[in-house]
N, C-alpha and C positions, 0 to 999 in steps of 0.2 A: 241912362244914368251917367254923368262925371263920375273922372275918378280923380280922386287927391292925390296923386302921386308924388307932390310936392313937397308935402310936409310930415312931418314924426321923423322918430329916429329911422337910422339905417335899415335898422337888422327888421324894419316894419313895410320898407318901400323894395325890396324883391322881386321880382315879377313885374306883372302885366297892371296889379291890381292891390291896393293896399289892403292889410285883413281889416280894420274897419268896413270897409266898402263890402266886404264881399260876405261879411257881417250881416248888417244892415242888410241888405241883398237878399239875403238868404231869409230873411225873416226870423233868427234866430235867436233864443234867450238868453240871457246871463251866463248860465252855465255852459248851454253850448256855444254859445262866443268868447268864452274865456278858453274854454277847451281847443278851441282853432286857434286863438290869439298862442297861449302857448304850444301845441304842436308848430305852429309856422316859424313861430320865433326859435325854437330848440336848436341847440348850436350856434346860433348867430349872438345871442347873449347872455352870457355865462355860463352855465352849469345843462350839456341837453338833457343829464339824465332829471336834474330837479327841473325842469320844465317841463319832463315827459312825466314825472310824478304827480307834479301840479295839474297837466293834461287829464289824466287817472284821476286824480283827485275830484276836478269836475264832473267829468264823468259818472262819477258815480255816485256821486252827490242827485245827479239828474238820473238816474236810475231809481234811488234811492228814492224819490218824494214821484215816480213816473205810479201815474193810478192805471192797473190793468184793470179790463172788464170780466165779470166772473168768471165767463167763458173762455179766458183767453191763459186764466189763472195754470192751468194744467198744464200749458205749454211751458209758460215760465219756471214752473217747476222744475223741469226737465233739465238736465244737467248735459254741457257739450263734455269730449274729454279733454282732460287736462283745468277743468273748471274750480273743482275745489282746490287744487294745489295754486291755481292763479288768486282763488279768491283769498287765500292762507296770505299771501306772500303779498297782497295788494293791503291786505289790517297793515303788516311791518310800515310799508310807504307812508297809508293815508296816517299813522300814527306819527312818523318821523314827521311829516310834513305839520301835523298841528302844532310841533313844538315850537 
């Protein structure tokens, strides 16, 4: 595969490999190609901590609509630690962010 390293803003041509490409590449959807698009770009344009919100924000969006199979349901249940105070404190974010 080419890679464009030529063209988009700055804060997008970094490396080896533009995030499009590596996108594309990846075979990836919307949401997790937004989610890359803003983790890479974080710091390089404006604000990293609202890019790494926006990053969360996809994220869990793609959680949110991800269909588990029944069997698989019980795992997800299960909670890692520090899970509910992450998921508390990630409403504040994804709420800030829809304004």
């Amino acid at each position: 595969m080419a890679h464009s390293n030529t063209t988009g803003p700055d804060y997008y041509q970094r490396g080896n490999i533009q995030v499009w490409d590596f996108i594309r590449d990846q075979e990836l959807n919307f949401h997790l190609g937004n989610a890359i698009k803003y983790i890479c770009r974080a710091g390089h344009k404006g604000s990293r901590v609202e890019d790494l919100k926006k990053a969360i924000h996809y994220l869990q969006n793609e959680l949110d609509n991800e269909v588990v199979p029944p069997a698989a349901s019980t795992r997800v249940q299960e909670k890692f630690p520090g899970q509910q105070q992450y998921e508390s404190s990630f409403t504040d974010y994804a709420t800030d962010f829809d304004r």
